[in-house]
C-alpha positions as a printed Julia matrix, in Angstrom:
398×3 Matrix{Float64}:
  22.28   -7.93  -14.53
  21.21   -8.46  -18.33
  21.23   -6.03  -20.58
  17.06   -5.88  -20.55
  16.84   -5.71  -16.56
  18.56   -2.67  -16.45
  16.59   -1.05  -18.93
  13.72   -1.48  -17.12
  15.55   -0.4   -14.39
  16.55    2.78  -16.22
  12.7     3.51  -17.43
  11.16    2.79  -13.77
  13.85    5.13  -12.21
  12.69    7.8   -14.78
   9.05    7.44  -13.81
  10.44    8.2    -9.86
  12.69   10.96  -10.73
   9.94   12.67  -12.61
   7.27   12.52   -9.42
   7.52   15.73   -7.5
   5.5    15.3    -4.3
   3.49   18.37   -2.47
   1.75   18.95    0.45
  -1.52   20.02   -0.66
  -4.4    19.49    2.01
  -5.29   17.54    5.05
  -8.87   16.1     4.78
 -10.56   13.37    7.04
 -10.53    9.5     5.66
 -14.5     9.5     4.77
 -13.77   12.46    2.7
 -10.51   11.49    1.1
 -10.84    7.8     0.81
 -14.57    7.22    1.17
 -13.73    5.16    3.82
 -17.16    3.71    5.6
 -17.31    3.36    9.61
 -16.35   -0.42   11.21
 -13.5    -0.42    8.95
  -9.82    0.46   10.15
  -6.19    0.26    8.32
  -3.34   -0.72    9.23
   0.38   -0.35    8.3
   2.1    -3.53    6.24
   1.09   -6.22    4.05
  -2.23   -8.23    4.75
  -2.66   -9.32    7.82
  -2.74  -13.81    8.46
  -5.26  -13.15   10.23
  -7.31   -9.57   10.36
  -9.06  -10.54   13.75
  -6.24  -11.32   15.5
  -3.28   -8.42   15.17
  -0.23   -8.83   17.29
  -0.74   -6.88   20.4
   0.38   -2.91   20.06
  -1.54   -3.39   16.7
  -4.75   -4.32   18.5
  -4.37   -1.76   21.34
  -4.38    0.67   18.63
  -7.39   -0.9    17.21
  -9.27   -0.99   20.53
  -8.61    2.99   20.93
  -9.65    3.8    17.27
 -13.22    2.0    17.94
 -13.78    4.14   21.23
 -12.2     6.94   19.6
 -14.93    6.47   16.64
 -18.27    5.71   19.06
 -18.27    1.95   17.73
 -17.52    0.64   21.26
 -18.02    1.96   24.89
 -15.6     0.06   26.4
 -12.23   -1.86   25.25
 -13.82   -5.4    25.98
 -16.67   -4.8    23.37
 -14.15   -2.71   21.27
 -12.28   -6.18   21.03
 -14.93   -8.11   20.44
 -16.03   -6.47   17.57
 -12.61   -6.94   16.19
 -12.19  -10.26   16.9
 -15.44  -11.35   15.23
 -14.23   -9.49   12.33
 -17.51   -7.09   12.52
 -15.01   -4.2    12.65
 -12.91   -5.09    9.36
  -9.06   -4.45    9.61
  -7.66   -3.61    5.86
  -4.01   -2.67    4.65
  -3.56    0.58    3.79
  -1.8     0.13    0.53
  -5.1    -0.92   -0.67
  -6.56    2.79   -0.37
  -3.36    4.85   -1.3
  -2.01    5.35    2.33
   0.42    5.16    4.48
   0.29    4.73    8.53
   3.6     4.84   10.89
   4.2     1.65   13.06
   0.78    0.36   14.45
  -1.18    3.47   14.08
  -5.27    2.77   12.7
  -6.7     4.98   10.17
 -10.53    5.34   10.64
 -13.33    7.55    9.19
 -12.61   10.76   11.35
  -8.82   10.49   10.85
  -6.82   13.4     9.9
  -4.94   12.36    6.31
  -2.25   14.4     4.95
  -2.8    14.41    1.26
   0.55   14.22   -1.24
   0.22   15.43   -4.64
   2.05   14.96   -7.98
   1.07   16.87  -11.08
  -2.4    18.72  -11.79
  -5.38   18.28  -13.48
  -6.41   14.97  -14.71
  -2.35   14.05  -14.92
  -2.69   14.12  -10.86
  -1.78   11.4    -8.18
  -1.95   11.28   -4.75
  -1.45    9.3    -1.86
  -2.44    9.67    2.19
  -1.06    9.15    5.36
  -1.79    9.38    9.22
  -0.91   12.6    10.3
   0.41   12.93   13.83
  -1.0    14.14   16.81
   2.8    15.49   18.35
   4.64   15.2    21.5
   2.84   13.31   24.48
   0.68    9.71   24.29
   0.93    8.74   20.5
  -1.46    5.68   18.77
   1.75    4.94   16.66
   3.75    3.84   20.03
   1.47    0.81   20.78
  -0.01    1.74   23.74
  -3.25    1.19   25.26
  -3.55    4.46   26.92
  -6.75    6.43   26.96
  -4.7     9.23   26.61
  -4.52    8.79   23.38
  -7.9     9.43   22.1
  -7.66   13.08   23.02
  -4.5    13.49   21.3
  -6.61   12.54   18.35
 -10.11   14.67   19.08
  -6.91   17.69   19.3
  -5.81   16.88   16.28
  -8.88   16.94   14.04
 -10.36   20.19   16.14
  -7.07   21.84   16.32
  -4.19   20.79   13.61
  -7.17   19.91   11.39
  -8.46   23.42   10.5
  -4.95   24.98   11.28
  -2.7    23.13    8.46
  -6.03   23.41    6.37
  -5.18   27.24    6.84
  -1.74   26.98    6.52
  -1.8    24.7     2.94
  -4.41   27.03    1.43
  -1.75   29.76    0.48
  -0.26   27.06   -2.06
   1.1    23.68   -1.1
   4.31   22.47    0.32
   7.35   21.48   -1.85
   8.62   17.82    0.02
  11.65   17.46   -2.1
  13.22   20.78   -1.28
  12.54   20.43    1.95
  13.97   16.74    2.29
  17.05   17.92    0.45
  18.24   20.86    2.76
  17.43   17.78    5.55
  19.72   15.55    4.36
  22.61   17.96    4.1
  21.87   18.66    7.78
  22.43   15.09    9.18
  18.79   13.62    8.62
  18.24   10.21    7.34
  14.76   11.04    6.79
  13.62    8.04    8.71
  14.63    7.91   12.05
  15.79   11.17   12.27
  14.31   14.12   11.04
  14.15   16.74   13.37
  16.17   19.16   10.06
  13.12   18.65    8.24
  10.98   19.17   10.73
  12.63   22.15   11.6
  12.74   23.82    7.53
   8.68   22.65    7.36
   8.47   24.82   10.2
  10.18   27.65    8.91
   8.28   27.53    5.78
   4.99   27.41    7.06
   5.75   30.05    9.74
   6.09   32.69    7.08
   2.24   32.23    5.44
  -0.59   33.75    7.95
  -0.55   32.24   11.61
  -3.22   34.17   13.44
  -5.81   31.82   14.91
  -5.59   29.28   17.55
  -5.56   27.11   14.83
  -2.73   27.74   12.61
  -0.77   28.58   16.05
  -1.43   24.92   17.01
   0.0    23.55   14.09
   2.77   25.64   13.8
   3.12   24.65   17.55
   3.43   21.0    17.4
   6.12   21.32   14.45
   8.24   22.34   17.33
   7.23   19.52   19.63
   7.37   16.63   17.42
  11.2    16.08   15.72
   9.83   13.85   14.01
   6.81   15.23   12.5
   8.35   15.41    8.83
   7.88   11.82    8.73
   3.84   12.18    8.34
   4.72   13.74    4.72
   8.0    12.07    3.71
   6.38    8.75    4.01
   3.49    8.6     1.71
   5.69   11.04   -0.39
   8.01    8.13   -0.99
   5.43    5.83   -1.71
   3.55    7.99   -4.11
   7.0     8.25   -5.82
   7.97    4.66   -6.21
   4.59    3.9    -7.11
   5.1     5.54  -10.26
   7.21    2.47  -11.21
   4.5    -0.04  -10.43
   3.95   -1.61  -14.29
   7.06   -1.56  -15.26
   7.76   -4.59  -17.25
  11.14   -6.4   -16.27
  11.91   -4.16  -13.64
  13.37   -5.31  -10.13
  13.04   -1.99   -8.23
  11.41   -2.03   -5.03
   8.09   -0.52   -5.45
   6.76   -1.68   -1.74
   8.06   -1.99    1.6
   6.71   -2.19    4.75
   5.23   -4.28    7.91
   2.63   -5.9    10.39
   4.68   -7.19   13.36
   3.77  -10.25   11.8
   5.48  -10.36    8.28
   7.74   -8.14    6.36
   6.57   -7.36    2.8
   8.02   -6.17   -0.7
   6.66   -5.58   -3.97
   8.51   -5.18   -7.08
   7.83   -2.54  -10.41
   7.54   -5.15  -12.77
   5.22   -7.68  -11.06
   2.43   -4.78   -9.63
   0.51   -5.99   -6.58
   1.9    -9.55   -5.76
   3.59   -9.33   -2.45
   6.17  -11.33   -1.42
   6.45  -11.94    2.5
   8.37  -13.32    4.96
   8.48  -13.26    8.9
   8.93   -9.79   10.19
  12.84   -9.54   11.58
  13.74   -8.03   14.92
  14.22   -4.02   14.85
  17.69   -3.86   17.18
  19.23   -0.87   18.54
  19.95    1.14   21.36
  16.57    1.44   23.91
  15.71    4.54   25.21
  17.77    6.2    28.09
  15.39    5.82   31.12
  12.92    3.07   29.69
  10.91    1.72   32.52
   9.12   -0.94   30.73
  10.54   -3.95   32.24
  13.08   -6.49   30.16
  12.49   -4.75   27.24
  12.65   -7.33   23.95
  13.77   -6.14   20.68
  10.52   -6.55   18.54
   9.49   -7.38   15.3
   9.38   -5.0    12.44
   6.31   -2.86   11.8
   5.03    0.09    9.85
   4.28    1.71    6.4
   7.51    3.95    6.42
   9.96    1.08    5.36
   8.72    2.78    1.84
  11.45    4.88    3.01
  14.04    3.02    3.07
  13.11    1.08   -0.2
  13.31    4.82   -1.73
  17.13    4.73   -1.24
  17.08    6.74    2.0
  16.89    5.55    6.14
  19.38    2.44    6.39
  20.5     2.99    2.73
  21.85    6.71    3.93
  22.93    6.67    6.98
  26.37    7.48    5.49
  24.75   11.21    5.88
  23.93   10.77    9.41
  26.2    11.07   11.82
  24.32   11.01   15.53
  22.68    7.94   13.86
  25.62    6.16   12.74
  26.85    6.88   16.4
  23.98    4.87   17.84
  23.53    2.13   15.61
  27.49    1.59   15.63
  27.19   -2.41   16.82
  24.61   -3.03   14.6
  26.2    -1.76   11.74
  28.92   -3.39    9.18
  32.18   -1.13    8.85
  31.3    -1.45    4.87
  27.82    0.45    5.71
  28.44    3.05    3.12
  29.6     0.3     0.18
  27.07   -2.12    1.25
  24.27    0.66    0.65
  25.44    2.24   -2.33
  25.52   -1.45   -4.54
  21.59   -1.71   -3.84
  20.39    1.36   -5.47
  19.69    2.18   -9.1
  20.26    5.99   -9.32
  21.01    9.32   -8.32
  18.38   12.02   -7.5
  18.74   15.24   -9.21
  17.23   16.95   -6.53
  18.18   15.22   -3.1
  21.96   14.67   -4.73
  21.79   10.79   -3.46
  21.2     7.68   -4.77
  17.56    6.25   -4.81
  16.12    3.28   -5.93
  16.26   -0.2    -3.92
  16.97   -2.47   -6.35
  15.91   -6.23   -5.44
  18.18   -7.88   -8.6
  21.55   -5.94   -6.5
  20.21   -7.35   -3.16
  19.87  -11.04   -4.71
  23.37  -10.98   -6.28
  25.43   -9.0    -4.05
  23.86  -10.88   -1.28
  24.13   -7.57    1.01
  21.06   -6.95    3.24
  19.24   -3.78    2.97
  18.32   -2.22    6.45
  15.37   -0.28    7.83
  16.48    2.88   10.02
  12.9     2.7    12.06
  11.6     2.55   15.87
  10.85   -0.23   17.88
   7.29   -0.65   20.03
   7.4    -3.2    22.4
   5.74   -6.39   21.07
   3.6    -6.6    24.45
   2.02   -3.45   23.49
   3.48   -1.4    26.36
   4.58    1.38   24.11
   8.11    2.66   22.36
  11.29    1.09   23.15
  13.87    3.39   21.12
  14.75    3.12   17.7
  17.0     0.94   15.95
  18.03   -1.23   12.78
  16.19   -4.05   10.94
  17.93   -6.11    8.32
  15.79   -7.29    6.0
  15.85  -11.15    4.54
  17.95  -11.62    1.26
  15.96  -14.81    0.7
  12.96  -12.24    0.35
  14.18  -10.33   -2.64
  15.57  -13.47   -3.97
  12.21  -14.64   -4.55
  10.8   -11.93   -5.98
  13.46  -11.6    -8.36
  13.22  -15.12   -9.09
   9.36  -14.84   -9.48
  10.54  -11.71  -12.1
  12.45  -13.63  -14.51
């Protein structure tokens, strides 16, 4: 690496390190992102082709335009996306995040990050869950699904509204107790889960409302993830600008194509075909011959933070799982990709594309797998993502 590259490096890492992400509010998207009706987003870099989504993407998409009144059944619900007269956008384009295939429309409940105050402030937005039970992320077409999501924005809503408004939520602590507790704060995160729980459990909790929300914190291992995601993304974007600087700033998926951006070329994304997500499928799955799928989701922003499949050295019961998909160098392949160590978390962050393209060591995604037939969640598992990717954008640097 020359001797300029890694000063870039060194002043993009700064701009992370100095982002301290909080949970501030939930609002809905019209309010938070001005987002108009006929318009949905969707995890991952653009779309080929916005009217035709692979298939757990458009089930989603069928359910958000019944769930919204634009349709009254799933035939005209996919007609209206397939003539393009409901308009499928990436989220990255309004400062949000989505897990897997889960749609963002007008009435959806956003959790809303913060860094700094006043004018100084940034934010960014992400789908926040609906819990345990049917879940829009999973792929499904199940109707069940659209009252998970009229629960969440009549119940969890107005209850983590409650909740937030005796001061917001401090991500980083909370992330760093979870990773000394075996979390790689991707595909497991039932420790955070568990210490957002416990902090929000001691601020008032009397209505049905804040009851609900505290509720589902128990029900959902998982739940973390709706604030750890966009909280990684909000940090990394601080290094978007960055001139000469090869840190990932971008990383996610469509089922179609995997994409990366990099700090010092803002907003050109560099794609390639979306690679298999393998691992171990769940224990009773009765979807029949179950295929490994393609890659897909906003929370890859994760892993290009420097945690998921670049610390799964600090996860045990996932390093138990994923033990045939994994190198025996796991540790020392993951530890030459990133740029620095957090003062806060106490691990090294920073997925650095220059370390990828000259060590020639793949970095992974720790993330779950949804059938690619759209028949719901298969388990979770490991992508490896392509080293010809980041050798292009590093190429496309220089």
């Amino acid at each position: 690496m020359t001797a300029d590259r890694r000063t870039a490096n060194a002043r993009a890492l700064e701009r992370i390190l100095s982002v301290e992400p909080k949970w501030t509010a939930v609002r809905s998207a019209r309010e938070a992102l001005a987002l108009p009706d006929h318009v949905l987003l969707h995890a991952g870099p653009p779309l080929p082709d916005p009217r035709t989504p692979p298939p757990p993407m458009l089930n989603a998409a069928v359910l958000a335009c019944l769930y919204e009144g634009w349709a009254k059944s799933e035939a005209e619900a996919g007609a209206l996306i397939a003539s393009g007269a409901v308009r499928l956008e990436p989220t990255f384009q309004h400062r949000c995040s989505s897990p897997l295939v889960s749609m963002i429309s007008a009435r959806t409940t956003l959790a809303v990050i913060e860094s700094g105050a006043g004018r100084d402030v940034v934010r960014w937005h992400a789908f926040l869950g609906t819990g345990g039970g049917a879940q829009m992320r999973f792929g499904a077409r199940d109707p069940a699904i659209i009252d998970r999501l009229r629960m969440r924005e009549q119940l969890l809503q107005p209850g983590f509204a409650t909740l937030l408004s005796e001061g917001p939520l401090d991500l980083l602590s909370l992330a760093r107790s979870a990773l000394t507790e075996g979390d790689d704060l991707h595909n497991r995160l039932s420790s955070a889960t568990l210490v957002m729980h416990a902090a929000l459990a001691t601020r008032k909790a009397e209505s049905p409302e804040t009851k609900a929300a505290l509720a589902i914190l128990l029900e959902a291992p998982l739940y973390f993830l709706n604030v750890w995601m966009p909280a990684c993304a909000l940090m990394l974007d601080a290094a978007a600008g960055v001139a000469g600087s090869s840190l990932v700033t971008r990383l996610c998926a469509n089922g179609q194509l995997t994409g990366i951006q990099l700090a010092g070329l803002p907003g050109r994304w560099f794609t390639a075909p979306a690679a298999n997500v393998e691992g171990p499928f769940m224990k009773g799955l009765t979807i029949p011959d179950p295929q490994f799928p393609p890659a897909t989701g906003d929370s890859g922003i994760i892993d290009g933070f420097g945690l998921g499949g670049q610390v799964l050295r600090r996860a045990p019961t996932l390093l138990a799982a994923f033990e045939p998909w994994l190198g025996k160098d796991d540790a020392e392949r993951a530890l030459a990709l990133v740029a620095g160590r957090h003062p806060v978390l106490g691990v090294e962050v920073g997925l650095d594309a220059a370390a990828v393209a000259d060590t020639g060591r793949a970095p992974l995604l720790s993330t779950g797998m949804v059938d690619p037939l759209g028949r719901g969640l298969l388990g979770r598992g490991l992508c490896t993502m392509p080293v010809a990717l980041f050798r292009e954008a590093v190429a496309a640097l220089a």
